[in-house]
C-alpha positions in Angstrom: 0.0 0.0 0.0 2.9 2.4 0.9 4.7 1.5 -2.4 1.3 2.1 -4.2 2.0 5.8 -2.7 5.4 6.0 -3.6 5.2 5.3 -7.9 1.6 7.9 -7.6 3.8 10.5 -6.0 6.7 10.5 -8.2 4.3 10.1 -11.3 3.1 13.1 -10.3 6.1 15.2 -9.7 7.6 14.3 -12.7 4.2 14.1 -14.6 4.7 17.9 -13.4 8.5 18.3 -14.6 7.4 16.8 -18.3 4.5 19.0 -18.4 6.7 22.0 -17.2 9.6 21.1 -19.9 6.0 21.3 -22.3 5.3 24.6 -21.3 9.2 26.0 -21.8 9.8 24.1 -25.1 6.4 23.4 -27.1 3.8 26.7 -25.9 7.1 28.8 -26.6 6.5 27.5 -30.0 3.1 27.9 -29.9 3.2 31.5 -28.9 6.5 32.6 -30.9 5.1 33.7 -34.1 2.8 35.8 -32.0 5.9 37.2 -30.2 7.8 37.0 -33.0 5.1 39.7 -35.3 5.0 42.1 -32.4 1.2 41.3 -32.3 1.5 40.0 -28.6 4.1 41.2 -25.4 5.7 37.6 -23.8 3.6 39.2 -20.8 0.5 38.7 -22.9 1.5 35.6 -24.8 1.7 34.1 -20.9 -2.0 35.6 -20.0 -3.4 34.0 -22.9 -1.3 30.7 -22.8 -2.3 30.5 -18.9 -6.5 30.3 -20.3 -6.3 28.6 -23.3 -3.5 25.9 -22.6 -5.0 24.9 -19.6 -8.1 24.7 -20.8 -7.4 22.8 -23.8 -5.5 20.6 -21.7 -8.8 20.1 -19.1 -11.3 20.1 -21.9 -9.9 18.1 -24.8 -6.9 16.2 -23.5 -8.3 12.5 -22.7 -8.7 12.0 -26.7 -4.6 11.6 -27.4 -3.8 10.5 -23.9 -5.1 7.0 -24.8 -2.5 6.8 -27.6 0.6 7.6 -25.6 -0.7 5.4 -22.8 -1.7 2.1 -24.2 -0.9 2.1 -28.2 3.0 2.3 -28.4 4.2 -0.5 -25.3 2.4 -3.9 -25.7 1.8 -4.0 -21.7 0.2 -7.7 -21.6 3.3 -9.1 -21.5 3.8 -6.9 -18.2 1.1 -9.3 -16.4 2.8 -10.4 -13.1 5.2 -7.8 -13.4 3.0 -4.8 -13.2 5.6 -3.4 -11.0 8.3 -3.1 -14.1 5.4 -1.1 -16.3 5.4 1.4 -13.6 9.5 2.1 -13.5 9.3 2.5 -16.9 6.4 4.6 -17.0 8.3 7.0 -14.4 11.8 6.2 -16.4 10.1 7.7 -19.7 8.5 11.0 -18.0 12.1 12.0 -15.7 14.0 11.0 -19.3 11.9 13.1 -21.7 11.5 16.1 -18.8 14.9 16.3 -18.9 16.0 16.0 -22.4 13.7 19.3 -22.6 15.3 21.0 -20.0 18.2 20.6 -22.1 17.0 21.9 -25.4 15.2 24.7 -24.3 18.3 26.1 -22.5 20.1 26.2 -26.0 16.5 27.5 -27.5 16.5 24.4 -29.4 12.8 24.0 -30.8 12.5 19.9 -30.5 9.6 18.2 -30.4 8.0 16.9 -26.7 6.4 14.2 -28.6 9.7 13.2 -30.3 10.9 12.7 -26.6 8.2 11.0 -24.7 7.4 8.1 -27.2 11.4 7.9 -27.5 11.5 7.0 -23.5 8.8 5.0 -24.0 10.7 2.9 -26.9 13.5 2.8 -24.8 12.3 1.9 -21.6 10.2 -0.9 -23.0 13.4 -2.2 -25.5 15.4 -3.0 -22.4 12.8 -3.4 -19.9 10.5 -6.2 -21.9 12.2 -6.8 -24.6 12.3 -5.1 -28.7 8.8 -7.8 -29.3 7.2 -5.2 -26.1 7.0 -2.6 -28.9 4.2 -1.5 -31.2 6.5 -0.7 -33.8 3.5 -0.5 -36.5 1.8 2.4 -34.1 5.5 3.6 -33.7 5.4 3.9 -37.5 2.0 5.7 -37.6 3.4 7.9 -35.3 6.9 8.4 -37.2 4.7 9.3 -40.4 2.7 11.8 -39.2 5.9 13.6 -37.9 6.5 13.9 -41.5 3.0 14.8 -42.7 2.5 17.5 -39.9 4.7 19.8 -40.9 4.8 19.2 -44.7 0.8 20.0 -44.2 1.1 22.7 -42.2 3.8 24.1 -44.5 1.5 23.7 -47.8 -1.4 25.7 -46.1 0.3 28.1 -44.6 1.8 28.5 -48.0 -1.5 28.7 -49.3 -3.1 31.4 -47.0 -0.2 33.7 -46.6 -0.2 33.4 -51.2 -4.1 34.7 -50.4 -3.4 37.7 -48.1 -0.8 38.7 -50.4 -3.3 38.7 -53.4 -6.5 40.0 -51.9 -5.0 42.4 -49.7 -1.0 43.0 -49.9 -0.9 43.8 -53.6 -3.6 45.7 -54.0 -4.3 49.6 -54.5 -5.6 50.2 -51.4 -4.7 47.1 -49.1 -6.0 48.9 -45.8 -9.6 48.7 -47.2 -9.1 45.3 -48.6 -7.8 44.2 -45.1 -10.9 45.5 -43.7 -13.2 43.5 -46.0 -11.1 40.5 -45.8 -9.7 39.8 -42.3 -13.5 39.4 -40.4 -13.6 36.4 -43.4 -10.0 34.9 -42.3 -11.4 35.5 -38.2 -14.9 33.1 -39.5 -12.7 30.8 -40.9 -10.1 30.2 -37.7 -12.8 30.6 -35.1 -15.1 28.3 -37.3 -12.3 25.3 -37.7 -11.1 25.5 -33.6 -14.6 26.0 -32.4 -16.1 22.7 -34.5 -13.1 20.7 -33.3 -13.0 21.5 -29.9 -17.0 20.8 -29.8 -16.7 17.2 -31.4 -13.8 16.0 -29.4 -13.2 18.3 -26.5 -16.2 18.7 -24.9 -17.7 14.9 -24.8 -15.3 15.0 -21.8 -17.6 17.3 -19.6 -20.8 15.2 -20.8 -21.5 17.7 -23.9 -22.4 15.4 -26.4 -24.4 17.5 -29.6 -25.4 15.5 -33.0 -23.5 16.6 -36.2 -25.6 19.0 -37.5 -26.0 21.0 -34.5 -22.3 20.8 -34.1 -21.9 22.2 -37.1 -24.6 25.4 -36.2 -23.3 25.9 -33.1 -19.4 26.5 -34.7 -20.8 28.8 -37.2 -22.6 30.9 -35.0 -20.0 31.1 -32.5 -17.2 31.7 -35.7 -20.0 34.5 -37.1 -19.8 35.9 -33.2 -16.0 36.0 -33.2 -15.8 37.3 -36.7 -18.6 40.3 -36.0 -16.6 41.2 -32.8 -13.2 41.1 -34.8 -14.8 43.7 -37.4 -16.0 45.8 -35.0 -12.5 46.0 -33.5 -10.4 46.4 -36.9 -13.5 49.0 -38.3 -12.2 51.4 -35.7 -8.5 51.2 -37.0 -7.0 54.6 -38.4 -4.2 54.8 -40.6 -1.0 56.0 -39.1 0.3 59.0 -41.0 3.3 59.0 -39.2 4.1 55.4 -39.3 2.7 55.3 -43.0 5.8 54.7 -45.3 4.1 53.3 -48.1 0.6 51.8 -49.4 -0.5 51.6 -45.3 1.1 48.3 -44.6 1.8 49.5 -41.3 -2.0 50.0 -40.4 -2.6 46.8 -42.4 -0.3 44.6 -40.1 -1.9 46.2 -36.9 -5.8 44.9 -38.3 -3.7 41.4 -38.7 -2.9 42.0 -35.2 -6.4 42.0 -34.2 -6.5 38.7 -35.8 -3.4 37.2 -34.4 -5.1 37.5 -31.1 -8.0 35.1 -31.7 -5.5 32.1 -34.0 -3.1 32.5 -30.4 -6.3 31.7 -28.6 -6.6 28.4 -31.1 -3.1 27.5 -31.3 -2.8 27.8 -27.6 -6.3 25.6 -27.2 -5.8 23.3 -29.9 -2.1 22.7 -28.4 -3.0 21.9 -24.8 -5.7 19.4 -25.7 -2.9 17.5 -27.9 0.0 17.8 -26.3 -0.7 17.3 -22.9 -1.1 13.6 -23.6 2.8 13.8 -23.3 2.8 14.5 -19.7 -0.4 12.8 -18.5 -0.3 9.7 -20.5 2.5 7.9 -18.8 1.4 9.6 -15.2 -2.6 8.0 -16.2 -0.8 4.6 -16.6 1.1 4.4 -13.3 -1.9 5.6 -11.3 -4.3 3.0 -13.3 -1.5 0.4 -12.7 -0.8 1.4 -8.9 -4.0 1.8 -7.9 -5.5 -1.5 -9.8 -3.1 -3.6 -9.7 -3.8 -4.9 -13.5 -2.2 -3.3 -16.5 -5.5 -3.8 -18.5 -8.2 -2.3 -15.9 -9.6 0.6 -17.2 -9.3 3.5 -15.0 -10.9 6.9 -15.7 -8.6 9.7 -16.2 -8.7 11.8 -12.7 -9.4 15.7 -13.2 -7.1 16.6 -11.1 -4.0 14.7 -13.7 -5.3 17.2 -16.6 -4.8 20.0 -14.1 -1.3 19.1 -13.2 -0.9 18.5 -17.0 -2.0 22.3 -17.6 -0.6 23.7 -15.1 2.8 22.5 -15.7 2.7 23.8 -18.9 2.1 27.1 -18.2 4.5 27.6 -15.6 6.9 26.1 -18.2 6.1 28.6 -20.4 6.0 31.7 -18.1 9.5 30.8 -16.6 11.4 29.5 -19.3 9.8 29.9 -22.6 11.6 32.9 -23.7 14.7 30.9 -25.5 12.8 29.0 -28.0 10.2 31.8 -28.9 13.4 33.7 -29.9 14.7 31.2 -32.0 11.5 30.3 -33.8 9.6 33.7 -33.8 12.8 35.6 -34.9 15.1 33.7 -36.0 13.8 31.2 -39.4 12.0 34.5 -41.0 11.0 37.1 -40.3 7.6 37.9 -39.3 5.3 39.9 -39.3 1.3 39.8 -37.8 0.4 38.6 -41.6 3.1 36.3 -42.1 2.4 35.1 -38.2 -1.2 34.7 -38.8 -1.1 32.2 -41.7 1.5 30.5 -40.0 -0.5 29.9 -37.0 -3.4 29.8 -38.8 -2.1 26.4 -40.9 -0.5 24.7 -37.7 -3.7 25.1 -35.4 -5.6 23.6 -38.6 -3.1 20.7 -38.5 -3.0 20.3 -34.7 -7.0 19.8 -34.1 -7.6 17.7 -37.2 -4.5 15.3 -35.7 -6.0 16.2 -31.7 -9.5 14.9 -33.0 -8.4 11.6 -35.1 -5.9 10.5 -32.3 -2.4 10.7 -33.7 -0.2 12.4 -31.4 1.7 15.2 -34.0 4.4 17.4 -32.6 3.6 20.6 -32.8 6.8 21.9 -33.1 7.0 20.3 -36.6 3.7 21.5 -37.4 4.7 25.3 -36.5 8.2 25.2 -38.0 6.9 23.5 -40.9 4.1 26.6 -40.9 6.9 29.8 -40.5 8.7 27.8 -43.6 5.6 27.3 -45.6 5.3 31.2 -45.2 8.8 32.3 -45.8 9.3 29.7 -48.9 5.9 32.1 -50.3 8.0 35.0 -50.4 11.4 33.3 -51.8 14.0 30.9 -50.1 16.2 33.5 -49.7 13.5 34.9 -46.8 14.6 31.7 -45.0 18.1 31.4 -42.5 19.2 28.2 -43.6 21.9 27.3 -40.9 18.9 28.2 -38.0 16.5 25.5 -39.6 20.1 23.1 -40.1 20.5 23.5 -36.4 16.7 22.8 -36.1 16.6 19.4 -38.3 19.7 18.5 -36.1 18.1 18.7 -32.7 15.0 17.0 -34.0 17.1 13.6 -35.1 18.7 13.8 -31.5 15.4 14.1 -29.8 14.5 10.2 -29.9 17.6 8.5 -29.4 18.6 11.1 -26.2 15.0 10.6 -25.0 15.7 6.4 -25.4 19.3 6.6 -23.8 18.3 8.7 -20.5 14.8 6.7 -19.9 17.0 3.1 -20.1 19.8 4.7 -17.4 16.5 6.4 -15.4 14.6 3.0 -15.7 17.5 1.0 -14.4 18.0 3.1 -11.5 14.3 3.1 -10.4 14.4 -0.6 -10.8 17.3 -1.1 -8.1 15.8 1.6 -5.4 12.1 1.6 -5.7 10.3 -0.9 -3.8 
């Protein structure tokens, strides 16, 4: 009974560290191309993190959490030796945790994903043996770190190619931006609203038909949209600040909308990503408290909160060294260039948070500021910042793997 205490403490202090390492590494990508524009402070990009993450995370986090927790370890072949499932579950979290302590000291932009199911793989490898593995879900997983971005990147592409010819080479882009932007608000607050309704909310008992799924997003995405006008229809040019064409007071009515797609990204991130943190912490308290690997154990409330809260403490303490490197340093941004970019990857992160796969959302951002800077030429693009970037991304799975078979040794020798 004591031990039982033991393995749900630690799960949740380092359930806590992972989600913390979240915060610092993946919401500092989440939030840097709103940084990065000038369209949020890092004060404000924390406020809005601290609503929207968490509640993301409390709302629509049990969907992916089932994927990290059961679909990559075969844990049958754990039965008698529930005990082992448990070290490596705690293993996997202190490994990955750490590994993102590491990167986001250098501002490296690496993927919390990339690092948990690399623990995993590792922990299980040693722990159970190389058969423990799912290495089909492994695979699934693997491929959609290579679809995330490259679909983020493509519509990115394809929106920021759309606000350059409806509004940015017009005659008079200020009035184009006017007519234009409430259209681009209906469209983001349409595609996060619908989402977050079909998967997020069946976790506080909401449970709505299609159709008035459907209604309910539109009217809520006409609401936003209506508000958003109201707000950019009042919106004077800047004669000072005026150099040529208003692009200056055109950028500031994109501000308005980078606002609501940091609400999204920051939403549709916590409910995915959060999984990272709470899966493994679900499976030690399911496996503690049980006693069986296969029970099914409702997800406790109180595991999402640690999961959100961790994240935006992570965020608010230590989140300033990758939103530098990815808000300022791949391209240059501004609150247009930002808002497709964030725009495409909160497209890509709901449509992944709602089918199941657990995406990275670094990948999917980076792969969105790229789609936008390859728009306006490659030579928009620093090169040796996204070398440096590909680089810490390959390193991400084995480090995760190597520190969660030392961490999973240890805990095997002292824990009772």
């Amino acid at each position: 009974m004591e031990a039982q205490y033991i393995y749900i403490g630690l799960a949740a202090a380092f359930g806590l560290f992972m989600a913390w390492g979240i915060g610092a590494n993946d919401v500092a990508n989440a939030m840097a191309t709103s940084v990065g524009s000038n369209a949020l402070t890092i004060k404000q990009a924390i406020i809005v993190a601290a609503i929207f993450e968490f509640a993301g995370a409390v709302l629509a986090g049990g969907e992916v959490t089932s994927t990290i927790r059961k679909g990559i370890v075969d844990a049958s072949l754990l039965e008698g030796q529930e005990e082992l499932l448990i070290y490596g579950m705690l293993a996997a979290l202190l490994a990955a945790g750490t590994w993102l302590l590491i990167a986001s000291s250098k501002g490296w932009p690496v993927s919390t994903t990339h690092s948990i199911v690399g623990a995993i793989v590792g922990f299980a490898a040693v722990g159970i043996g190389v058969d423990a593995v799912q290495w089909g879900k492994v695979g699934t997983i693997v491929i959609s770190w290579v679809v995330s971005p490259l679909t983020s990147g493509i519509i990115a592409f394809l929106i920021y190619m759309s606000v350059q010819r409806l509004i940015l080479h017009q005659d008079d882009p200020l009035t184009k931006a006017k007519r234009y932007v409430p259209i681009y608000i209906f469209f983001a607050a349409f595609t996060i609203t619908l989402v977050t309704i079909l998967k997020g909310l069946t976790h506080v008992g909401l449970n709505l038909n299609l159709r008035d799924s459907y209604l309910l997003a539109v009217a809520i995405a006409v609401a936003i949209s209506l508000i958003g006008a109201y707000f950019i229809s009042k919106i004077e040019p800047d004669k000072k600040a005026e150099k040529s064409a208003h692009f200056h007071t055109v950028e500031r009515v994109f501000g308005v909308l980078m606002v609501i797609t940091a609400c999204g990204m920051a939403f549709a991130h916590g409910s995915n990503d959060v999984a990272n943190a709470i899966g493994p912490l679900a499976a030690v308290i399911g496996t503690a408290t049980t006693g069986s690997i296969s029970a099914q154990s409702t997800l406790p409330v109180w595991v999402l909160v640690i999961g959100g809260g961790g994240i935006v403490i992570g965020l608010a303490t230590y989140g300033r060294h990758v939103i530098a490197t990815v808000g300022k340093k791949i391209t240059q941004l501004t609150p247009s260039r930002g808002f497709a970019a964030e725009l495409a990857a909160a497209t890509t992160i709901v449509i992944a948070s709602g089918t199941g796969i657990p995406i990275s959302t670094t990948h999917t951002l980076v792969g969105a500021v790229l789609g936008v800077g390859m728009a306006r030429g490659i030579e928009a693009i620093d090169l040796r910042v996204v070398g440096r970037i590909l680089v810490s991304w390959v390193v991400t799975i084995p480090a995760g793997a190597f520190l969660a078979i030392i961490f999973f040794f240890i805990f095997k020798t002292v824990l009772p």
